[in-house]
Steps between C-alpha positions, in 0.01 A plus 500: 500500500547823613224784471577787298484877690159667547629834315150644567526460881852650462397770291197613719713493777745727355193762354363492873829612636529742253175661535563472885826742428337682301254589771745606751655699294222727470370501872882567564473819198150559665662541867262245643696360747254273676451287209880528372581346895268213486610375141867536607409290799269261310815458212740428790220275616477315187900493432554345846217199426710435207806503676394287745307256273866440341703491731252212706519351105873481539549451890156329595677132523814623715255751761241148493843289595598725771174511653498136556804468639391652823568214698923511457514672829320273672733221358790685568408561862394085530877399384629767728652662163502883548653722220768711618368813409200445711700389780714896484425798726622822455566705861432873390609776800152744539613809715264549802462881488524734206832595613790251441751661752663105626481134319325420834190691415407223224281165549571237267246398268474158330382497157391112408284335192194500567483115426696406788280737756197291517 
């Protein structure tokens, strides 16, 4: 059986924010900037606990999946099966002086994942 809503915590949550506007708006009309900055920053605070607190509600099982599936590489790299993508470079010409006057002024730089370097 399902328990009804608490419309009292609701409520009181909804009179605390308001009374919490209501309070910035007059330290913003009062030009009291110190406290105006620290309840903007305490608000963002509070908004970005609730957005994370969802989104770990919605996401928490796939983020706890990848975690433990740290050991693919290692199986990859025991059957000797490398992805592709890791196995790609990408050769990148980096001039040697400021001035480009000749293609023979460049050294050729090798841009690889950074799984493959170790």
């Amino acid at each position: 059986m399902e328990l009804p809503w608490d419309l009292g915590l609701f409520s009181g949550l909804v009179q605390s924010a308001l009374s919490f506007c209501s309070e910035f708006a007059r330290d913003w009309g009062a030009n009291d900037m110190r406290v105006t900055v620290f309840k903007i920053l305490l608000g963002w605070l509070l908004c970005s606990l609730v957005a994370i607190h969802l989104a770990w509600k919605f996401y928490g099982a796939t983020v706890n999946d990848m975690y433990y599936r740290q050991d693919i590489f290692n199986i990859l790299l025991q059957q000797g099966m490398v992805p592709t993508c890791f196995k790609q470079t990408s050769i990148i010409p980096v001039p040697k002086k400021s001035a480009v006057t000749c293609l023979n002024n460049h050294q050729p730089l090798a841009l690889t994942s950074t799984v493959m370097v170790f």
